[in-house]
Backbone bond lengths (Angstrom), bond angles and torsions (degrees), N, CA, C in turn:
res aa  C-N    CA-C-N  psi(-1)  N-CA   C-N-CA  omega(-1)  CA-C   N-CA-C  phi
1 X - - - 1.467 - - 1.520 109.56 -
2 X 1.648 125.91 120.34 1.572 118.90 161.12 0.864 113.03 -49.66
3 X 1.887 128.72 164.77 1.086 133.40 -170.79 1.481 96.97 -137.38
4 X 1.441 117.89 -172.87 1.358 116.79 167.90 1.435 85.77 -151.23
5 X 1.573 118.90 150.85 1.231 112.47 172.71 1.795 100.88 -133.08
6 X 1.768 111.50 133.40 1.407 102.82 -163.98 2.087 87.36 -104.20
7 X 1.097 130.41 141.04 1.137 139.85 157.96 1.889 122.36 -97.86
8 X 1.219 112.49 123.62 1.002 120.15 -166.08 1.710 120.14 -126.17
9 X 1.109 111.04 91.80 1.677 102.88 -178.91 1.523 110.37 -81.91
10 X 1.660 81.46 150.05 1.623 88.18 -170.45 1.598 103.58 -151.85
11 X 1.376 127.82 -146.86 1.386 114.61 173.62 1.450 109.21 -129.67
12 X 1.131 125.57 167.22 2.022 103.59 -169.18 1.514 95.39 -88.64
13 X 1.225 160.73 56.52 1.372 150.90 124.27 1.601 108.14 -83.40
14 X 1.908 115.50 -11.43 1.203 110.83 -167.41 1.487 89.67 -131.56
15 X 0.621 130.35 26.47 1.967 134.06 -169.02 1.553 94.53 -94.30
16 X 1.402 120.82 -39.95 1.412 96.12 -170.35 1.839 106.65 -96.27
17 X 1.457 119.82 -17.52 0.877 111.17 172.23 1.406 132.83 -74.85
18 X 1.278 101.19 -13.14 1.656 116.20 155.23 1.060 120.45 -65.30
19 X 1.267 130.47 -58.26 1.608 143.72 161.74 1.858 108.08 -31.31
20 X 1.794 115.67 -42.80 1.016 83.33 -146.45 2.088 85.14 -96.30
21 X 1.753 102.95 22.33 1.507 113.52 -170.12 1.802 87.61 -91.33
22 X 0.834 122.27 -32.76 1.882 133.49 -165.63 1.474 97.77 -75.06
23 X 1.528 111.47 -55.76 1.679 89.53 179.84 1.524 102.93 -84.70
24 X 0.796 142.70 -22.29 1.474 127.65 173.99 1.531 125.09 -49.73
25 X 1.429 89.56 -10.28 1.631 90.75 -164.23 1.823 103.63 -139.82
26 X 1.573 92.05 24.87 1.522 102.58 160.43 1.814 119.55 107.24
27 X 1.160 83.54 4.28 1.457 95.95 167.15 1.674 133.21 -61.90
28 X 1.579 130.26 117.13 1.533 108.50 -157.33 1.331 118.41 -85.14
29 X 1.893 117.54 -19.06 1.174 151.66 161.27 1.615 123.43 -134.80
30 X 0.982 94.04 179.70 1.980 96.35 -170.14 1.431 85.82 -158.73
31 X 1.509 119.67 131.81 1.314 119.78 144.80 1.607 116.63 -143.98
32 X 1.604 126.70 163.41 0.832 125.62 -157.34 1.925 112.57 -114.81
33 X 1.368 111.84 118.77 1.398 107.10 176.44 1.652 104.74 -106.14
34 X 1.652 108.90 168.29 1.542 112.85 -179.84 1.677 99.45 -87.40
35 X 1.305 101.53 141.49 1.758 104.49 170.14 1.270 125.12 -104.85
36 X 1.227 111.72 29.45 1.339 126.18 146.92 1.719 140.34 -171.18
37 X 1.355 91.16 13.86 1.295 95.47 158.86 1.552 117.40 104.24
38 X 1.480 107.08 27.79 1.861 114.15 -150.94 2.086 81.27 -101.53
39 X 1.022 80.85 126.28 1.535 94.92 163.90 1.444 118.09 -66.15
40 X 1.121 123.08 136.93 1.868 145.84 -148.62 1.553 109.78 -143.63
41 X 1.780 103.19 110.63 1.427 102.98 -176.67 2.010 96.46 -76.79
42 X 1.783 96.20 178.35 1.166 108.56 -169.81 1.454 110.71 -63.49
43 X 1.285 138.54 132.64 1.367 118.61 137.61 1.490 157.45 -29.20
44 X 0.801 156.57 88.83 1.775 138.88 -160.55 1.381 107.46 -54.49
45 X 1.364 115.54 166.15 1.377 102.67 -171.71 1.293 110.72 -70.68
46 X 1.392 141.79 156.26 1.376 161.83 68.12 2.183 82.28 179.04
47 X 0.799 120.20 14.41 1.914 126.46 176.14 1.372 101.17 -85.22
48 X 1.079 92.73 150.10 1.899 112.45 -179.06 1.387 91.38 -131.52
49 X 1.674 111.34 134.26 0.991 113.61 154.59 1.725 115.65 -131.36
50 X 1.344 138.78 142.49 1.229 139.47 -174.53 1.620 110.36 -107.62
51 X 1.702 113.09 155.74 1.258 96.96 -178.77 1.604 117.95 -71.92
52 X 1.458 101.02 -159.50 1.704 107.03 160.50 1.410 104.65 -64.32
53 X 1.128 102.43 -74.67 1.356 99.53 163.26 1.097 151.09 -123.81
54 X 1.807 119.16 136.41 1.417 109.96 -138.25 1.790 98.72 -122.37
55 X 1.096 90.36 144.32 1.781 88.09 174.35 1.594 93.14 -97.49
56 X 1.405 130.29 174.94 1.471 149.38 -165.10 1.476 98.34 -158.48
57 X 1.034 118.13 101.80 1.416 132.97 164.93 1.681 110.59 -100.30
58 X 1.641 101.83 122.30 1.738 126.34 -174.16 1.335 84.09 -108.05
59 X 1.779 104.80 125.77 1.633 98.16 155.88 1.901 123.06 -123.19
60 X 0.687 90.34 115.43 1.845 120.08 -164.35 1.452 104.63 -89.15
61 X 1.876 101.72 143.62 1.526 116.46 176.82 1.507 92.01 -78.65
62 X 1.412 97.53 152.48 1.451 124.36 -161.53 1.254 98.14 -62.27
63 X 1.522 130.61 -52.54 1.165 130.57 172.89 1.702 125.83 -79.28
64 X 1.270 105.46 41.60 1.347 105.54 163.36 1.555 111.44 -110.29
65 X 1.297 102.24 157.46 1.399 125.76 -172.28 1.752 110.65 -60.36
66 X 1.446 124.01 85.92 1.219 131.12 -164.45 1.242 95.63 -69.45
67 X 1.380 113.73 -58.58 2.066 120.34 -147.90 1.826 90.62 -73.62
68 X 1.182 111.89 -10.16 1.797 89.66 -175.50 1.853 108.45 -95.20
69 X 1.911 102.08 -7.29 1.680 105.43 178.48 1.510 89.21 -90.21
70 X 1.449 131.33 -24.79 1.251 130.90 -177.04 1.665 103.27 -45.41
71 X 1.541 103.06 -70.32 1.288 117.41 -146.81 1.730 82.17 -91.87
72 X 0.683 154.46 33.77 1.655 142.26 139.49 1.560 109.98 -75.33
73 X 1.593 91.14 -59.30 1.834 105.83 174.75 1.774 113.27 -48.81
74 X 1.090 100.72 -34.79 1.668 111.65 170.93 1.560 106.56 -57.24
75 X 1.423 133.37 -49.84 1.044 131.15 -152.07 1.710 102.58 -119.26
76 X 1.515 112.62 23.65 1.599 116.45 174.50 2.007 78.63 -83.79
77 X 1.235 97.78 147.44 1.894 107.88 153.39 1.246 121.53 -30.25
78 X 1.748 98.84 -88.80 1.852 100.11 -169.38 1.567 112.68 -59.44
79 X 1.513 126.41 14.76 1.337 134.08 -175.83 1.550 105.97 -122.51
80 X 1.416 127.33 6.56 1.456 117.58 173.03 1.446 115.83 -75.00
81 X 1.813 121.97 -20.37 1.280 122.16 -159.47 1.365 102.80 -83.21
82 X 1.721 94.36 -6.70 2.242 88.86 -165.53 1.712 97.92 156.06
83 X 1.127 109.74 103.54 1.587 119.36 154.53 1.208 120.58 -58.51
84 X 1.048 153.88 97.46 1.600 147.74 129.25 1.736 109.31 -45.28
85 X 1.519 98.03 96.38 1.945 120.37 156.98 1.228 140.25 -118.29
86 X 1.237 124.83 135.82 1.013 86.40 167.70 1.880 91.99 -138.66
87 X 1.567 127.77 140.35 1.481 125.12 140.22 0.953 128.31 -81.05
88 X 1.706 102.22 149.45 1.205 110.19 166.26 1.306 129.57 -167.67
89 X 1.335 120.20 132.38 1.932 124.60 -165.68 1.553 109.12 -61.22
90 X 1.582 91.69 132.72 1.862 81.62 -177.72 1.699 94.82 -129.88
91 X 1.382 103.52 131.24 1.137 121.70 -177.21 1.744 122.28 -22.45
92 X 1.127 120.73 148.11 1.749 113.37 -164.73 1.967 97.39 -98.10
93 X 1.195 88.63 118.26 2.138 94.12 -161.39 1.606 85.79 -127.54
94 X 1.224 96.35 162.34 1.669 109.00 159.61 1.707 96.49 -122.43
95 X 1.484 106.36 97.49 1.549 117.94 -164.67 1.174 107.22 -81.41
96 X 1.679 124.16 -13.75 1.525 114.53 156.87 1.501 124.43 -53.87
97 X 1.458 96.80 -56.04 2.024 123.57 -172.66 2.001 78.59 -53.15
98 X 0.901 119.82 -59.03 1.819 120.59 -138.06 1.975 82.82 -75.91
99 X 0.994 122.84 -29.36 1.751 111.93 -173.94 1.731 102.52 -81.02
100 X 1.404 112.45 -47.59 1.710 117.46 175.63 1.456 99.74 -34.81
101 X 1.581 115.31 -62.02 1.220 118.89 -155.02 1.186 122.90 -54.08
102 X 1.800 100.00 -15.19 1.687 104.94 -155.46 1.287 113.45 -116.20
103 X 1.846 107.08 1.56 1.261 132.90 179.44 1.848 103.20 -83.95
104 X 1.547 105.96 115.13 1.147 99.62 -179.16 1.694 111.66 -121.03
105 X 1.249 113.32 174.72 1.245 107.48 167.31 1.504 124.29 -82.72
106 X 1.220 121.60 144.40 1.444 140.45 -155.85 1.454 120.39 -144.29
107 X 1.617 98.80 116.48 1.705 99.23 164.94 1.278 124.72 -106.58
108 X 1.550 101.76 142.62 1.226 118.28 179.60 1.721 107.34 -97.80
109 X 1.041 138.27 130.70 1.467 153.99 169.71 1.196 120.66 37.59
110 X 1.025 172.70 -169.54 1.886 158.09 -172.02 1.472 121.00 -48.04
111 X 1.059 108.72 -30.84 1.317 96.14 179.93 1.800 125.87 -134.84
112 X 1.352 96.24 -0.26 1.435 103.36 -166.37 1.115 112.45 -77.61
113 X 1.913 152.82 -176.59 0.844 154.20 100.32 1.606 138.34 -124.70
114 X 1.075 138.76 147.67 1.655 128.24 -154.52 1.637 72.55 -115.37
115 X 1.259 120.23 151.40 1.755 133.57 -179.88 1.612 82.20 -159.08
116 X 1.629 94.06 125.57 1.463 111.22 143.02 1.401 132.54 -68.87
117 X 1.500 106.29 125.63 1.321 121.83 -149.55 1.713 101.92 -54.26
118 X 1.512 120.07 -30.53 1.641 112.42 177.94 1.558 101.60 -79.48
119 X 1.199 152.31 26.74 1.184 149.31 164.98 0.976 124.43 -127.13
120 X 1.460 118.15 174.59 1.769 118.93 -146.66 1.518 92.06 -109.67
121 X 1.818 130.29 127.99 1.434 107.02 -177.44 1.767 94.48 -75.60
122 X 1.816 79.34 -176.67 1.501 102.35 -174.43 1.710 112.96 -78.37
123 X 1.129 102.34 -42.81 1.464 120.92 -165.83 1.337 126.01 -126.21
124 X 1.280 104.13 75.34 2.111 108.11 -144.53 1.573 101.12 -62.52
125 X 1.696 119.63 -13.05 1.596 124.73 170.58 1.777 108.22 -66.53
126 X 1.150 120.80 -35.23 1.005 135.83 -147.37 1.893 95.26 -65.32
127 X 1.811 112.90 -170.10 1.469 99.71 168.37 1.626 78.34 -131.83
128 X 1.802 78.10 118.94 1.858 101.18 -178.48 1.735 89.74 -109.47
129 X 1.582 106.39 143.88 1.168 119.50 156.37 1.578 118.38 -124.91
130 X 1.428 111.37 114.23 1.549 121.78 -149.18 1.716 94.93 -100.97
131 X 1.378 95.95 129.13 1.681 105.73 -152.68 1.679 97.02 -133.49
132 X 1.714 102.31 131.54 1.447 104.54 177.00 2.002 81.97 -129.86
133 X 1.593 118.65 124.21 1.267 121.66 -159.59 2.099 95.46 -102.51
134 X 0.775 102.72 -17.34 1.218 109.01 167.87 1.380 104.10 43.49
135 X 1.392 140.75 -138.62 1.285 132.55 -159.05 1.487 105.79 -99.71
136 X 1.607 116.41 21.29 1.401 104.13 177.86 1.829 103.49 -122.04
137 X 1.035 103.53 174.24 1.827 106.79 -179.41 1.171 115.52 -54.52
138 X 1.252 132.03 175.50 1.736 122.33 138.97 1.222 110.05 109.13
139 X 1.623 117.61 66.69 1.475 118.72 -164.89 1.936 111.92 -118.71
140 X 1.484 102.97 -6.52 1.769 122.93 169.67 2.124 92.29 93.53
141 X 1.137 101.20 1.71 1.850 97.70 171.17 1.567 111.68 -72.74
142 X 1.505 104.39 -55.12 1.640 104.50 -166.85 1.730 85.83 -76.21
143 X 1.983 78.52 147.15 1.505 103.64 160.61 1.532 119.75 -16.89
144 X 1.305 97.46 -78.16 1.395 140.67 -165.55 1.576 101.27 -31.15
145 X 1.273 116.77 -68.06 1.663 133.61 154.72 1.136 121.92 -35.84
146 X 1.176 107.51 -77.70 1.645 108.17 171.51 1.588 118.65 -40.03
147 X 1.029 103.69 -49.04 1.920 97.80 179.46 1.549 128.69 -59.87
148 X 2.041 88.72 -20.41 1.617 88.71 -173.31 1.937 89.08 -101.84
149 X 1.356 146.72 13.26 0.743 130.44 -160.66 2.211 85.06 -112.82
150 X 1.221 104.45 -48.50 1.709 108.78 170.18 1.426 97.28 -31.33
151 X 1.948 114.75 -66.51 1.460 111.05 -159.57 1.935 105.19 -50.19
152 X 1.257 102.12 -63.47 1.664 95.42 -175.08 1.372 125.40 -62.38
153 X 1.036 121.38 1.42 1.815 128.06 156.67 1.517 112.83 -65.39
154 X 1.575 98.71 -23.47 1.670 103.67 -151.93 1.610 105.83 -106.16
155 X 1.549 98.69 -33.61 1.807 118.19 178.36 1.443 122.43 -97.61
156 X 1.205 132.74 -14.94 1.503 124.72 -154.28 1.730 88.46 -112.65
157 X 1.762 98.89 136.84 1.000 100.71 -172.02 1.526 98.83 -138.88
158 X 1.353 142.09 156.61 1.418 138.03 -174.68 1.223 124.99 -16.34
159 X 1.382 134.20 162.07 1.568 118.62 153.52 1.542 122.18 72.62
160 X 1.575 104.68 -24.11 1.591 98.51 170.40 1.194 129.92 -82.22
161 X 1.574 113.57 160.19 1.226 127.78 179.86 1.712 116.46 -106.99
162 X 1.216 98.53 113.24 1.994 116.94 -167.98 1.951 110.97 -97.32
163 X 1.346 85.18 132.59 1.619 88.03 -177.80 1.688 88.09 -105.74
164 X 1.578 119.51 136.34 1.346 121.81 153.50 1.542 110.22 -88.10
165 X 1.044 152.71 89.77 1.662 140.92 167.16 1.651 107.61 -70.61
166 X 1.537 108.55 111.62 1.675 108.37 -174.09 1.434 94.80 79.89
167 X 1.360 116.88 58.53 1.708 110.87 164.59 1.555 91.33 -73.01
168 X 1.234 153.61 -67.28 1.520 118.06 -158.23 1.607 118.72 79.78
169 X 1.211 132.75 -99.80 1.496 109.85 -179.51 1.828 96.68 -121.11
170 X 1.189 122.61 10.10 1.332 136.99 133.38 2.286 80.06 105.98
171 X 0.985 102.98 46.40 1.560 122.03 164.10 1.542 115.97 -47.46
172 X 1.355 91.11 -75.23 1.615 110.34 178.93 1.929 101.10 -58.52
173 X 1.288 115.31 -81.29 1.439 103.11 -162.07 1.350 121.07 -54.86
174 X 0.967 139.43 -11.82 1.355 158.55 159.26 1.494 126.81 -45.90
175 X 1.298 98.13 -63.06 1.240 145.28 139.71 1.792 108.99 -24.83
176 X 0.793 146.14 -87.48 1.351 162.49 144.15 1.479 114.85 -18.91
177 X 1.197 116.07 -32.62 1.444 135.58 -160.07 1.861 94.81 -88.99
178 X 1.201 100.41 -69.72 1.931 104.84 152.29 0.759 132.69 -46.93
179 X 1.172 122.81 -11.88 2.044 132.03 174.92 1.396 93.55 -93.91
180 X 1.126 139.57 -10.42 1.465 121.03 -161.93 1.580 129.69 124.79
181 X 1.369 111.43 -25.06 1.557 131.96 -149.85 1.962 86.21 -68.72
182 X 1.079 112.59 145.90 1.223 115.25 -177.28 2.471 111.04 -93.56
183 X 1.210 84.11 -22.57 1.507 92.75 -177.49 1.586 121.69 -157.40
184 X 1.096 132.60 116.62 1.488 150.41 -158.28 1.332 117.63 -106.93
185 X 1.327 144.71 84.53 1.403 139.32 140.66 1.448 126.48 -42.17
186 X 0.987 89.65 120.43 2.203 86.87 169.83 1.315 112.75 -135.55
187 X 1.070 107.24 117.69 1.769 136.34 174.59 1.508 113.82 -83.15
188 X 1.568 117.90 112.45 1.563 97.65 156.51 1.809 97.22 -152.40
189 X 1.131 111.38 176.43 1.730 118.89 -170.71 2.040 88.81 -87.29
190 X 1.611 106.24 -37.25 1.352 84.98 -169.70 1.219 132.24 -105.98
191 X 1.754 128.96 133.93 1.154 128.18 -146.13 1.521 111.59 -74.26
192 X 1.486 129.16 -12.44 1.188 137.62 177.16 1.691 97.47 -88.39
193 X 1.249 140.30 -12.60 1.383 140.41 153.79 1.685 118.32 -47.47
194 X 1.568 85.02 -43.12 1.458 109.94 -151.57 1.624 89.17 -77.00
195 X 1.274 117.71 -57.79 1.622 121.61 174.02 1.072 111.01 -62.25
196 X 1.087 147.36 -71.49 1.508 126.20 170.63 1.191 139.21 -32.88
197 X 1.562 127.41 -33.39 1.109 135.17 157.21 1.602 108.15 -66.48
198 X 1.002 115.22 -12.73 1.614 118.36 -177.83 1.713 107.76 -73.45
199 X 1.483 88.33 -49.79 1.676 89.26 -172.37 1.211 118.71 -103.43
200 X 1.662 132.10 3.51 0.940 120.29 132.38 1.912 137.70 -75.30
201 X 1.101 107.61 -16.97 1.513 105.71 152.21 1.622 114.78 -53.58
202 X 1.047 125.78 -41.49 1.866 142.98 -169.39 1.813 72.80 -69.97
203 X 0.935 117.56 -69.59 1.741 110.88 -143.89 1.666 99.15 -72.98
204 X 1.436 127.93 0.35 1.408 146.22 155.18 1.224 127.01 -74.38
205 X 1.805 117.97 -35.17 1.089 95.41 -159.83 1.059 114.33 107.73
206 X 1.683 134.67 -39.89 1.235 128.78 -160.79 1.730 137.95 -99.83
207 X 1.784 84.13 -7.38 1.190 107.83 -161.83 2.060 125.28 -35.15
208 X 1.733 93.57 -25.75 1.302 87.23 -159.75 1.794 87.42 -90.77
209 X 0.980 109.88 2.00 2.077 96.86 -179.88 1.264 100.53 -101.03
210 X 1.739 146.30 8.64 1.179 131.82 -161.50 1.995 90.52 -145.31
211 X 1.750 73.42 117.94 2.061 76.99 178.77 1.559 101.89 -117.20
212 X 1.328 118.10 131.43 1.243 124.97 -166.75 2.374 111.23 -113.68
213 X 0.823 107.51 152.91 1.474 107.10 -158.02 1.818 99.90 -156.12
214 X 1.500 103.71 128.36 1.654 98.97 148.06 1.109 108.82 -86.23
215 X 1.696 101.46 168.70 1.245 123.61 -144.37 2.339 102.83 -59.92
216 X 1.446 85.48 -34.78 1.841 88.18 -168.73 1.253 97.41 -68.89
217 X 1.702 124.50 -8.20 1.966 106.70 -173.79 1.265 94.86 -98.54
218 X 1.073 127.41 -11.69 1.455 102.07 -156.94 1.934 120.45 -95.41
219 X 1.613 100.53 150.99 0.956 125.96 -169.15 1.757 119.38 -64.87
220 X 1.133 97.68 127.12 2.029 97.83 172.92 1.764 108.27 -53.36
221 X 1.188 121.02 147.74 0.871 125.77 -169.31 1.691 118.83 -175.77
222 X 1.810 117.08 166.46 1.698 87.52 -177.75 1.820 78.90 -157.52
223 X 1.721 91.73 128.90 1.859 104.18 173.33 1.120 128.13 -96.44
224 X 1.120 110.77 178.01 1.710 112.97 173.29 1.325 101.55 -102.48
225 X 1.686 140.12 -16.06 1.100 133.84 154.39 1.433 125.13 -126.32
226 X 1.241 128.65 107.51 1.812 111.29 157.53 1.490 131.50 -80.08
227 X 1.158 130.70 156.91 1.488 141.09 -176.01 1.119 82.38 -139.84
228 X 1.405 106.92 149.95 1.767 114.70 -179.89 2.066 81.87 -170.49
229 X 1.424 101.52 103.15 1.407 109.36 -178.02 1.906 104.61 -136.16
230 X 1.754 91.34 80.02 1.404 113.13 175.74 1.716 101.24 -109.43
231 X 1.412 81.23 -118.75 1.884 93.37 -161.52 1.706 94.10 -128.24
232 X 1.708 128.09 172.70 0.679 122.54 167.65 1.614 128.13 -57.49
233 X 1.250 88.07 -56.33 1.582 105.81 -176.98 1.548 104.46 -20.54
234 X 1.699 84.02 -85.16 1.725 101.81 174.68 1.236 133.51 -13.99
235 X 1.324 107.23 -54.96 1.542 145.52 -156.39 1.753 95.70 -65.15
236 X 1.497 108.18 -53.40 1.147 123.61 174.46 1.898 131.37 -67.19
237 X 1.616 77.88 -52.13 1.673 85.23 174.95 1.445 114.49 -65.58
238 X 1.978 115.65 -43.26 1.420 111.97 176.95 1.661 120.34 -68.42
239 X 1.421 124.21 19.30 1.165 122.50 -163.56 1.924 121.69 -44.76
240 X 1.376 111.53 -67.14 1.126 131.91 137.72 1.580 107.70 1.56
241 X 1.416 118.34 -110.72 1.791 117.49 169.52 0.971 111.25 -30.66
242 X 1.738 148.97 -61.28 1.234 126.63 -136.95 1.975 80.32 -101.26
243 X 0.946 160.67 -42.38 1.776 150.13 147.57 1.062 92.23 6.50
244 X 1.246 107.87 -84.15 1.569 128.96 -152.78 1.792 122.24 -47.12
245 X 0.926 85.21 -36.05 1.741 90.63 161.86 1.564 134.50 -91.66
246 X 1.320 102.84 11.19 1.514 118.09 -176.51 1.675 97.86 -120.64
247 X 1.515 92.54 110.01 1.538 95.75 170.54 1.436 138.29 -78.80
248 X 1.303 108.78 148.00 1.812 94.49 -174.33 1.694 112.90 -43.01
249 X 1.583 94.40 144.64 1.434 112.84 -162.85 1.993 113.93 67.94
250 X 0.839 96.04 -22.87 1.753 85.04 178.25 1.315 132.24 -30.88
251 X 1.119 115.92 -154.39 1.459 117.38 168.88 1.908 109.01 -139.81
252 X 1.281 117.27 155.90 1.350 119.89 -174.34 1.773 99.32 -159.18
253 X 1.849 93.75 129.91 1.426 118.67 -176.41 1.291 103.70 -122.96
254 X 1.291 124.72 118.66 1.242 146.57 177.34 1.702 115.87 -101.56
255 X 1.011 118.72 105.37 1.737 116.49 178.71 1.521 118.32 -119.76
256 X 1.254 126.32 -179.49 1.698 125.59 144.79 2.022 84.60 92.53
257 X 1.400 110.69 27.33 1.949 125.68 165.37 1.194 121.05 -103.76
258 X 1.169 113.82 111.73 2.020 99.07 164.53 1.543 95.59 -90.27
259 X 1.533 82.79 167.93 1.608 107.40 -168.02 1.456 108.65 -41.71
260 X 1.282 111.58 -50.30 1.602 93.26 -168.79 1.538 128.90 -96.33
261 X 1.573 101.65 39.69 1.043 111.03 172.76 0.844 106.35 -128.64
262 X 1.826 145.96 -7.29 1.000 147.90 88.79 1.429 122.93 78.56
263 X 1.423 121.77 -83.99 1.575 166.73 169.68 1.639 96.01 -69.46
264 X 1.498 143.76 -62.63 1.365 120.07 -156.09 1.356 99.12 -87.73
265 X 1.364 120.89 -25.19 1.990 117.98 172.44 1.548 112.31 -56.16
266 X 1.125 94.40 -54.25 2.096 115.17 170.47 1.379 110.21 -36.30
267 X 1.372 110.23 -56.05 1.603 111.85 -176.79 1.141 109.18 -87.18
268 X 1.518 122.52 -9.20 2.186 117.09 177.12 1.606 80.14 -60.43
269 X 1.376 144.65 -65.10 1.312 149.27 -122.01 1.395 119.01 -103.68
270 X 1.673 108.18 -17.07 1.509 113.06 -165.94 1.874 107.75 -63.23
271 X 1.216 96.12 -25.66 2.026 81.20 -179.53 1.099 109.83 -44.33
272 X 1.484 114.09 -63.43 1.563 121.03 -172.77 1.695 132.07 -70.44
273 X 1.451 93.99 -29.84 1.629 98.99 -160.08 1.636 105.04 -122.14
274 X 1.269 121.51 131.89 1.745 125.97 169.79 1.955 103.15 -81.91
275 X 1.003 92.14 137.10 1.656 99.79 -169.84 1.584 97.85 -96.49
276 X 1.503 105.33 139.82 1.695 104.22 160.46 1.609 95.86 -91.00
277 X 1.353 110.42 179.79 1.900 149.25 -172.83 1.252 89.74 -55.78
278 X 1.194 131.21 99.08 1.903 144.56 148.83 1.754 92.89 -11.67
279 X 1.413 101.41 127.02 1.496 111.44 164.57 1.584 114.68 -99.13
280 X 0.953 135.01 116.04 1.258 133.75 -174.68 1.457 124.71 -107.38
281 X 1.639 130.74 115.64 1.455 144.09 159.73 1.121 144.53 -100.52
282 X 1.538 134.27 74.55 1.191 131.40 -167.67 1.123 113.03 79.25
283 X 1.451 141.92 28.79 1.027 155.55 161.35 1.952 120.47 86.77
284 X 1.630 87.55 29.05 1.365 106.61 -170.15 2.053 96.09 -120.89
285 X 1.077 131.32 139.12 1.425 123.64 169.70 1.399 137.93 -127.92
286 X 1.071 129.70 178.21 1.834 119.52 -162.09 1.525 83.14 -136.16
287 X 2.097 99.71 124.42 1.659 90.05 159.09 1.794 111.36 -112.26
288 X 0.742 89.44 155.14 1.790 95.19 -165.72 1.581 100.85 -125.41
289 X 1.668 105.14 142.39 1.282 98.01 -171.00 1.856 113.08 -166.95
290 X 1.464 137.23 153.78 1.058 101.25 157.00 1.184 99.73 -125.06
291 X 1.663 117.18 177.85 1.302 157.29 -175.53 1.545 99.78 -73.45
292 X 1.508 108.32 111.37 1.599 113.90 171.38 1.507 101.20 -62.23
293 X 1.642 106.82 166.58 1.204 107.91 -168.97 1.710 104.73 -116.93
């Protein structure tokens, strides 16, 4: 199906009320880019925040009536002094088929590999974890992943018990679960996290060693490893919870930091935990650490 996609700058006190003017008036998605480039701390979970200034992109069947969403936007108030638009035709793709295609298989450190579940792995000896990420994160492409997927190639050793915090399409615990790890928690706020990691454990194999929970079910508990591959913010503000599940002497993986945020995550954690040497990827980093005893 062609599409048309209308772009609309606006300011973020009005970003969502535009958004919620675009699907009202036939829009099939809405998403939001920055219009100029202002750097944006993390959110906490379930918070939205928009830039200064935000463009609002409506994306519309080709044959819908553009000039009459035009001229509505013309005649909203804070839009009489001057519309900022722009259209424009975007090529006719099947953008599912075109992302599969581009999803490849990937190793992480001696022995690992993440294989998309419609593809053939490379190394059927190897320890492949065959991953369909579906509407949640966590596919071993971004940095962010990859760094915490190196660490558990390198750390997980029989018999342990792994916390995922932000399992996402349940990458990491999975992950761990094939290395050896004897039992897997996965934590995330979102319930389509929570299902996806569900049924890719099933398409592993692993399902019955990996128990997954939002954040209000879940059980007290204490590991021999955490991964916690959110955002800085988070990382910092949840300090407290994600501690708490790392038992004395453990181990703790921190991801989803660029470098120069680096230093204030480091110090949420220093009471408890001695840090190893910042690993750094593309300007994204892994802090690694354990829990004094």
């Amino acid at each position: 199906m062609p599409w048309i996609q209308l772009r609309v700058t606006t300011t973020e006190e009005k970003a969502e009320q535009v958004s919620d003017m675009l699907m009202g008036w036939g829009a099939q998605a809405v998403s939001f880019l920055d219009a100029q480039d202002t750097p944006i701390y993390e959110p906490m979970p379930g918070e939205v925040i928009y830039w200064t200034k935000t463009i609002v992109v409506g994306l519309f069947d080709a044959e819908h009536p553009m000039a009459d969403v035009v001229n509505k936007l013309k005649n909203v108030s804070f839009f009489k002094q001057g519309l900022d638009y722009k259209l424009e035709q975007l090529e006719d793709k099947d953008w599912e088929r075109e992302w599969m295609e581009n999803f490849h298989p990937i190793k992480f450190g001696q022995r690992l590999w993440v294989c998309p579940s419609w593809r053939d792995v490379p190394e059927p000896n190897a320890v492949n974890v065959m991953l369909d990420p579906g509407l949640a994160f966590g596919t071993g492409t971004h940095p962010t992943t990859a760094l915490c997927m190196q660490w558990l190639d390198h750390v997980i050793q029989p018999e342990q018990t792994v916390v995922d915090f932000g399992c996402g399409s349940g990458i990491l615990g999975i992950a761990a679960l094939k290395l050896g790890a004897k039992r897997v928690i996965g934590v995330d706020i979102d319930p389509q996290a929570i299902e996806a990691s569900g049924k890719n454990a099933q398409r592993n194999q692993v399902a019955g060693k990996i128990e997954l929970y939002l954040p209000k079910d879940q059980p007290s508990f204490n590991a021999d490893v955490v991964v916690a591959n959110i955002l800085a913010g988070p990382l910092a503000e949840l300090k407290s919870v994600i501690s708490a599940y790392v038992k004395p002497g453990g181990l703790l993986a921190l991801s989803g930091i660029l470098t120069s945020q680096a230093d204030s995550v480091m110090a949420a954690y220093a009471d408890e935990f001695t840090f190893d040497p910042i690993v750094e990827q593309e300007e994204w980093v892994r802090l690694t650490a354990i829990k004094q005893l």
